[in-house]
Structures are given as structure tokens and as C-alpha cells.
N, CA and C of each residue as an Amber inpcrd file, in Angstrom:
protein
   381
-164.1520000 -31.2100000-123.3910000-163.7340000 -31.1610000-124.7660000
-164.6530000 -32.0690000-125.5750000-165.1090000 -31.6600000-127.0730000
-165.9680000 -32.3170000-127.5840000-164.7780000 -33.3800000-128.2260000
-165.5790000 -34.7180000-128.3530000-165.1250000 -35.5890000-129.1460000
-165.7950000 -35.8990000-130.3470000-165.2730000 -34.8070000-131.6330000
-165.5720000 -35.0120000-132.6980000-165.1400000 -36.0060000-133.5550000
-165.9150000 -37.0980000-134.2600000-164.7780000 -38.0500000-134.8770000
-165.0420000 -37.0810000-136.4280000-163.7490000 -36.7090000-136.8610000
-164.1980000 -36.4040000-138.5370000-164.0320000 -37.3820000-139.2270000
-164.4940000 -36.7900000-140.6840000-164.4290000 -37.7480000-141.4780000
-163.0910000 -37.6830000-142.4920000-162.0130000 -37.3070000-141.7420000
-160.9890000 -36.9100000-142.5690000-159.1960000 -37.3300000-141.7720000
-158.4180000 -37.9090000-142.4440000-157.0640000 -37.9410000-141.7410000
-156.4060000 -37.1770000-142.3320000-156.6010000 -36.0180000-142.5380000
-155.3510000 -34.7860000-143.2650000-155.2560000 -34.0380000-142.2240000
-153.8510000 -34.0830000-141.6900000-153.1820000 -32.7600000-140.3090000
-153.8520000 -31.3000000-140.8410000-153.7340000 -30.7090000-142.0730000
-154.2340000 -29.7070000-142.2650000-155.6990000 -29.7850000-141.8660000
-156.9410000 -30.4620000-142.2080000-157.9780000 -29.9390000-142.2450000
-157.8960000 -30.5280000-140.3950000-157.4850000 -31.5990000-139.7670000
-157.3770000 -31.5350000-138.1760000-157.1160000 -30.0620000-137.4790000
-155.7800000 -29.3640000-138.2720000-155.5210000 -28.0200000-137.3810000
-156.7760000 -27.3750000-137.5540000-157.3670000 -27.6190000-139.1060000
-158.0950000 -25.9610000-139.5210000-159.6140000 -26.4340000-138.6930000
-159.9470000 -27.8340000-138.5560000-161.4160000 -28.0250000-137.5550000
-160.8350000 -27.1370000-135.8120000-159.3980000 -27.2230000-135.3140000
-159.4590000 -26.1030000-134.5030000-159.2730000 -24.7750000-134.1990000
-158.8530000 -24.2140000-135.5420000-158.2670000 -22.9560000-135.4850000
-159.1770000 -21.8870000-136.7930000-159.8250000 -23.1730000-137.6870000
-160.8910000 -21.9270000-138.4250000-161.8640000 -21.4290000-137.9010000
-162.1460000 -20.2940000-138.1880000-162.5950000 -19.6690000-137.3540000
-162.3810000 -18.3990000-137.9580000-163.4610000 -17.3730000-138.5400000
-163.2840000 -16.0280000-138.6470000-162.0000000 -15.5930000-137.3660000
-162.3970000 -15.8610000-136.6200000-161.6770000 -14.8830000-135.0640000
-160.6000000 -15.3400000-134.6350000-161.1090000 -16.8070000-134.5590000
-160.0590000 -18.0320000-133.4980000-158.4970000 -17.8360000-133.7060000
-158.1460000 -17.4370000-135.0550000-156.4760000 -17.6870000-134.9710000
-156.1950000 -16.2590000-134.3830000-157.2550000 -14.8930000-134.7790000
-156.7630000 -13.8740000-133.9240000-157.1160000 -13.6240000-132.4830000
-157.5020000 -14.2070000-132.0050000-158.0350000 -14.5440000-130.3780000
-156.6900000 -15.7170000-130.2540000-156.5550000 -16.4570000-130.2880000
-154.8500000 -17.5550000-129.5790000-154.1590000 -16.3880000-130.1960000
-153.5180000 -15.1670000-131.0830000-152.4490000 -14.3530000-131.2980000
-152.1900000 -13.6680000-130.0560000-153.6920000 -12.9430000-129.8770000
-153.6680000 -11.9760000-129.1010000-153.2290000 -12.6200000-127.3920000
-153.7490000 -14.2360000-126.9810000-153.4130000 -14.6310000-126.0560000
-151.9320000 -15.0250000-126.1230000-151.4280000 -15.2030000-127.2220000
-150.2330000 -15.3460000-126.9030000-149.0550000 -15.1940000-125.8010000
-149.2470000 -13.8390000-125.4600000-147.7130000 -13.3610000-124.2970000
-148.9350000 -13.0670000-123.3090000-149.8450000 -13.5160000-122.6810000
-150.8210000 -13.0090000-121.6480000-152.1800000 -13.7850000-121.8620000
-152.9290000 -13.4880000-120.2970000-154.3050000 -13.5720000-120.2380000
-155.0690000 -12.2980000-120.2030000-155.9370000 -12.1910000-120.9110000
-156.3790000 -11.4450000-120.8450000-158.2490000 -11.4720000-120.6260000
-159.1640000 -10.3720000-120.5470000-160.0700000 -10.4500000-119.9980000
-161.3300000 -10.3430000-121.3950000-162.7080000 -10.6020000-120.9300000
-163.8740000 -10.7450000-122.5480000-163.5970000  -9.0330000-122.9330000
-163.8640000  -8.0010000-122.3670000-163.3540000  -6.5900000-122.8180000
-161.9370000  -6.3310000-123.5800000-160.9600000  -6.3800000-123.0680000
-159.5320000  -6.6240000-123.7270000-159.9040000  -7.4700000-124.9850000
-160.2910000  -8.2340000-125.1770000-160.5060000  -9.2940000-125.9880000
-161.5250000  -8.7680000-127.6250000-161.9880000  -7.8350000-126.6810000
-163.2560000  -7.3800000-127.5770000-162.9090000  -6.4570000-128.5680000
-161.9360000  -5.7060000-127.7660000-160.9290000  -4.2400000-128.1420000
-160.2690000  -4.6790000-129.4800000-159.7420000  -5.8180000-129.1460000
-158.6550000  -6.1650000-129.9770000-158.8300000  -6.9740000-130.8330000
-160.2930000  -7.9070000-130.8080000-160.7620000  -8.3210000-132.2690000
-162.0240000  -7.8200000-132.7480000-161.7880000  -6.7510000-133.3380000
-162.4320000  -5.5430000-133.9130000-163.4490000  -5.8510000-134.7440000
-163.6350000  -6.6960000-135.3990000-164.7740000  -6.9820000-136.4270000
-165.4210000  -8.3690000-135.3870000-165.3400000  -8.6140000-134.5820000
-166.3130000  -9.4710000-133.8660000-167.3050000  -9.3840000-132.6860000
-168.6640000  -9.0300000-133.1570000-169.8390000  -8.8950000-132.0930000
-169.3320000  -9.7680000-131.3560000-170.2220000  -9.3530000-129.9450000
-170.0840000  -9.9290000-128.3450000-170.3640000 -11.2590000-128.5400000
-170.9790000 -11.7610000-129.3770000-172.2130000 -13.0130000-129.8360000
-171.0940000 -14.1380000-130.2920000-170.5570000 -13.1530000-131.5190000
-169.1260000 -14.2060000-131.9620000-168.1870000 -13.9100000-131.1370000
-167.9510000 -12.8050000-130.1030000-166.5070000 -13.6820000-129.9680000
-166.8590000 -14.7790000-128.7310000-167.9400000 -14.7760000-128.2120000
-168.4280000 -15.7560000-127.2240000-168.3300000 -16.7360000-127.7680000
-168.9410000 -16.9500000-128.9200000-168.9820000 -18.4150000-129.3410000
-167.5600000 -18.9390000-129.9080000-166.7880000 -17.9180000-130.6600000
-165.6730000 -18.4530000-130.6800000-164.7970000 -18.9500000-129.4740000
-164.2780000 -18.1320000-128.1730000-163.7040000 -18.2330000-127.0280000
-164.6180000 -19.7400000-126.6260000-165.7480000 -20.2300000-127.1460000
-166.4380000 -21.5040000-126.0140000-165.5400000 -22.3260000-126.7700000
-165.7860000 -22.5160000-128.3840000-165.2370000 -23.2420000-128.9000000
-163.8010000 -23.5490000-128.9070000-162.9500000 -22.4010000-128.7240000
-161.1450000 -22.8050000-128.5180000-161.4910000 -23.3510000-126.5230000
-161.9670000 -22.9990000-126.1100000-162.5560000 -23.6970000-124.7530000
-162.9730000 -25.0920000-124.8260000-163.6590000 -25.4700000-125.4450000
-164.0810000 -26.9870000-125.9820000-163.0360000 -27.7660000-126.3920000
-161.7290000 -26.8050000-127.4170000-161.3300000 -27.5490000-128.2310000
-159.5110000 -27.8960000-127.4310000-159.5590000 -27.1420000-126.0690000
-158.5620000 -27.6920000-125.1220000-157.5160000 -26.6030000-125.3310000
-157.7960000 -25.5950000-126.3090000-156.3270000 -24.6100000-126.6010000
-156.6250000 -23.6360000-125.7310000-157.8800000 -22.8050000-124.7520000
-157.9360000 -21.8990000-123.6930000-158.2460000 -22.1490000-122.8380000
-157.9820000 -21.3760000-121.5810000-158.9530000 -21.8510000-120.6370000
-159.6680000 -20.9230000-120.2860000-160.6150000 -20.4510000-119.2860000
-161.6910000 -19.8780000-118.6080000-161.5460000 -19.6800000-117.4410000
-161.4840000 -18.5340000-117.2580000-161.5110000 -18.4620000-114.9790000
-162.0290000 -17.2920000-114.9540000-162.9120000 -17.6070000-114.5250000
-164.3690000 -16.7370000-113.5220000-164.0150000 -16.3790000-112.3590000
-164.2730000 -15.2460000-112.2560000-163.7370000 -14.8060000-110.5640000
-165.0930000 -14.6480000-110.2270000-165.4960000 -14.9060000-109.1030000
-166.7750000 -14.8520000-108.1980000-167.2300000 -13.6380000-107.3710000
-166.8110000 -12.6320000-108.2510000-166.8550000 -11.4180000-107.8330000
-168.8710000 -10.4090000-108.5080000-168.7540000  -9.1910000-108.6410000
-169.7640000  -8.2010000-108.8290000-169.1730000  -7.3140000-109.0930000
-169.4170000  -6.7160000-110.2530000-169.8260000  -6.9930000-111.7610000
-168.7090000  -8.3620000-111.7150000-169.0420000  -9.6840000-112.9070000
-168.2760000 -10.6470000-113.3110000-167.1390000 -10.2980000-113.6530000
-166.0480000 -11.1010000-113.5100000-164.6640000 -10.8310000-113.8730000
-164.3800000 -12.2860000-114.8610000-163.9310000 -12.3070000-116.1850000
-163.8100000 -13.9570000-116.3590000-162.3810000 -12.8900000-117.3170000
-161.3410000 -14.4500000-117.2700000-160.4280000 -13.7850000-117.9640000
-159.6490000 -15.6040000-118.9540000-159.2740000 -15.2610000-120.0010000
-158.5150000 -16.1880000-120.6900000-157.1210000 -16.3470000-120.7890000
-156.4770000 -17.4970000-121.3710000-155.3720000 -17.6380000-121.2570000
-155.1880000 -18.7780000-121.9470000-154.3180000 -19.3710000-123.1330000
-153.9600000 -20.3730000-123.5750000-153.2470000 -20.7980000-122.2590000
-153.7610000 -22.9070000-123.4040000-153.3250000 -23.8070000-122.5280000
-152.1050000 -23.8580000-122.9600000-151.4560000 -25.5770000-122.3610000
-150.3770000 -25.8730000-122.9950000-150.4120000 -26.0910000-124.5100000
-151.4010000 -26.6820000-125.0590000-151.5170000 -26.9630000-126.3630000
-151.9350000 -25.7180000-127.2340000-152.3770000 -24.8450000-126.5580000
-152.9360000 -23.6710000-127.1700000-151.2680000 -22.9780000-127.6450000
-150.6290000 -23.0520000-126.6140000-149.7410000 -22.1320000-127.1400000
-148.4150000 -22.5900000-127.7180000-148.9250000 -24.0630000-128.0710000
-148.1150000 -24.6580000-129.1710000-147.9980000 -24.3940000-130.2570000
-149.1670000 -23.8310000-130.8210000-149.8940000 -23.3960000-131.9030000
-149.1890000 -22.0190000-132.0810000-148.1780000 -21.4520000-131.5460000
-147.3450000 -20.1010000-131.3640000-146.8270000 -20.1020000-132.9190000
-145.5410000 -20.9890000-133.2820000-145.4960000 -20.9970000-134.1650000
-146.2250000 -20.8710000-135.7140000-146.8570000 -21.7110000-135.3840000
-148.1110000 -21.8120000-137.0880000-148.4070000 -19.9570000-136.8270000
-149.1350000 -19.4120000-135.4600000-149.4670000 -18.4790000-135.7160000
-148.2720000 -17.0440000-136.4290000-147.1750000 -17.3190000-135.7410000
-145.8270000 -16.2780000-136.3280000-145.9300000 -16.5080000-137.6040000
-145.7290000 -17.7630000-138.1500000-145.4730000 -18.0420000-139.3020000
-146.3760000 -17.5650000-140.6960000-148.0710000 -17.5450000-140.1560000
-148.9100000 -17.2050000-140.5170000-148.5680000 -15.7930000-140.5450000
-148.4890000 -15.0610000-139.6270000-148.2560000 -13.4100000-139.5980000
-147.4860000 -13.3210000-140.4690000-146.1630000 -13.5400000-140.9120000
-144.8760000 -13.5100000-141.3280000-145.4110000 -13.6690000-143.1460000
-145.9440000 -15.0520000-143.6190000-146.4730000 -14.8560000-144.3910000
-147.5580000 -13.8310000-144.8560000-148.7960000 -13.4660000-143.8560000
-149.4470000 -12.3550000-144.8610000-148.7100000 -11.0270000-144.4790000
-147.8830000 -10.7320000-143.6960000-146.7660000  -9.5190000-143.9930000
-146.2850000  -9.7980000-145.4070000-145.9390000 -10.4180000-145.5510000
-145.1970000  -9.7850000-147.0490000-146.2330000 -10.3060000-148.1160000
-146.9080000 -10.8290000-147.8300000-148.3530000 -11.1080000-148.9310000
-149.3090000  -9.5330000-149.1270000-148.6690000  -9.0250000-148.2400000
-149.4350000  -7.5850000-147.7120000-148.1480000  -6.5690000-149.4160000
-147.3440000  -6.9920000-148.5460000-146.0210000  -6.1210000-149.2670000
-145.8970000  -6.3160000-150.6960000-146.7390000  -7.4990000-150.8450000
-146.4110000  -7.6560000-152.8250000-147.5350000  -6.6870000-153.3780000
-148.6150000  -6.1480000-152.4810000-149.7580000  -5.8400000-153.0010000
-149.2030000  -4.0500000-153.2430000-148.1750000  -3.9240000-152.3000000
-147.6620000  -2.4400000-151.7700000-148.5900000  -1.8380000-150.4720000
-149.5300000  -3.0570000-149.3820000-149.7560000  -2.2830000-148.1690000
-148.7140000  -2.8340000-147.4270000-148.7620000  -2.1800000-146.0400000
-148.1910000  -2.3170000-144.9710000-149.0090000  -2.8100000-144.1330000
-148.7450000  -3.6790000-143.0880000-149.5540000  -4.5770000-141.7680000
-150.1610000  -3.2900000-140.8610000-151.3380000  -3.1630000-140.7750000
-151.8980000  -2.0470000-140.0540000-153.0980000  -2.6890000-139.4690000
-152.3340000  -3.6450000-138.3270000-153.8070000  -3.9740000-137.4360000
-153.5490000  -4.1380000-135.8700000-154.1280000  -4.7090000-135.4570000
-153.5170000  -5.1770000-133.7700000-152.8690000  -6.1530000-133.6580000
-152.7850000  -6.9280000-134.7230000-151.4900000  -7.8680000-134.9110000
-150.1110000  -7.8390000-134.5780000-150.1590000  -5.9580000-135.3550000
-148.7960000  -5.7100000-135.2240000-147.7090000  -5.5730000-133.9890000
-148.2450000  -4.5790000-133.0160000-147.9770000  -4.5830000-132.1330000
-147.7730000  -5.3210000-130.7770000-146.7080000  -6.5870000-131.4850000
-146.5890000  -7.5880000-130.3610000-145.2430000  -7.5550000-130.3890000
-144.1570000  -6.8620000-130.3520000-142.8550000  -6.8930000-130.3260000
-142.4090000  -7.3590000-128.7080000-143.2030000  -6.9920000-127.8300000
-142.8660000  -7.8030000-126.4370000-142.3070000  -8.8750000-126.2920000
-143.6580000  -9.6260000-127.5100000-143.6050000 -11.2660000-126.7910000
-142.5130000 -12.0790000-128.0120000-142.3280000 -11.2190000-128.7030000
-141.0910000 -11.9610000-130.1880000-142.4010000 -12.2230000-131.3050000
-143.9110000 -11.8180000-130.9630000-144.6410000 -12.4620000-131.9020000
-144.6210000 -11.7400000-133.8120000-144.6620000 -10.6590000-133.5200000
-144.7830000  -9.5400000-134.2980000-143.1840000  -8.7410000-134.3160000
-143.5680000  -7.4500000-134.9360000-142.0970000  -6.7580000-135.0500000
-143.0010000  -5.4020000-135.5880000-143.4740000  -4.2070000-134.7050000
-143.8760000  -3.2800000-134.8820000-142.8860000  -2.6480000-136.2200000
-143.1150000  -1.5820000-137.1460000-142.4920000  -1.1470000-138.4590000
-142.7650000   0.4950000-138.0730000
């Protein structure tokens, strides 16, 4: 884990040095109820080249909220999974969803992404 000292004591800009991120808050959503693998991963955050979501996944890797396991196999197998602290962050993320759902609804759209479809894990609520 890097030890960044910032130059700042506000909890907000602390969360947002680990969770901003074009990708990062939808990469910990999607890990939420599972691990999943760099393909799965790829599927499901749709606007991010191989390039970013690598660099994003190193960085929530660095920053102690995922982890990494490489299977020692042919072709590579590596698959992710929030940590404990990663999936502390559960909440902020619902809450976040919850808000641009109806930030969506004042405009008159409806939630139409891979977000939605997490009614499994309690994250989401398919419509």
C-alpha cells in the first residue's frame, strides 16, 4: 500500500483520493456480492480500455480495498475480490446508487446500466 501523506484533513477529499476514479467506484460495486475475474470485469465496466481498468484495479490494489490472486495456471487466471475495508465502502456505494436513481428520475430517465442489476446482493433493485 502506498503511503501517501496529503496535503489535506477533509474525510471527503480522504474517501475521494480512494475511490475517484472514472471506474473505481464502479469496479468495488460490481465486486460487491463476489470475486470476480479481469474479463467479467471488463464486460461490466463498459467505457474502460484494458489499459484503464488495469490501472485502476492496481490502484484500489495499492489502496488496500481489493485484492489480487493469480492462479499459476496457462492461459493466466487472476481474479478480484474486495477486502475487508473495501467492502466497507458498501454503503457510500448504495447510497451513491440510490441518489443518482432518482437524480436520474428528476431528469425523467430511468437507471439503464450494469448497476442495475444487483438485486441478489440487496445492492440495487432491478425496475
Amino acid at each position: 500500500m502506498k503511503n501517501i501523506i496529503p496535503e489535506y484533513n477533509c474525510p471527503v477529499s480522504a474517501t475521494l483520493e480512494l475511490i475517484g476514479g472514472k471506474y473505481k467506484a464502479l469496479i468495488l460495486w460490481h465486486l460487491t456480492p463476489t470475486t470476480l475475474r479481469f474479463s467479467e470485469l471488463r464486460k461490466l465496466v463498459t467505457g474502460a480500455t484494458a489499459k484503464m481498468l488495469t490501472q485502476q484495479l492496481r490502484e484500489l490494489e495499492d489502496s488496500g480495498l481489493i485484492t489480487r490472486k493469480v492462479y499459476p495456471v496457462v492461459p493466466p487466471k487472476v481474479e478480484y475480490s474486495l477486502t475487508k475495508k473495501g467492502a466497507s465502502l458498501r454503503p457510500i456505494l448504495q447510497e451513491m446508487f440510490a441518489w443518482g436513481n432518482k437524480h436520474l428520475k428528476t431528469k425523467g430517465l430511468n437507471a439503464n446500466c450494469t448497476m442495475v442489476d444487483k438485486s441478489a446482493c440487496g445492492c440495487g433493485k432491478k425496475k
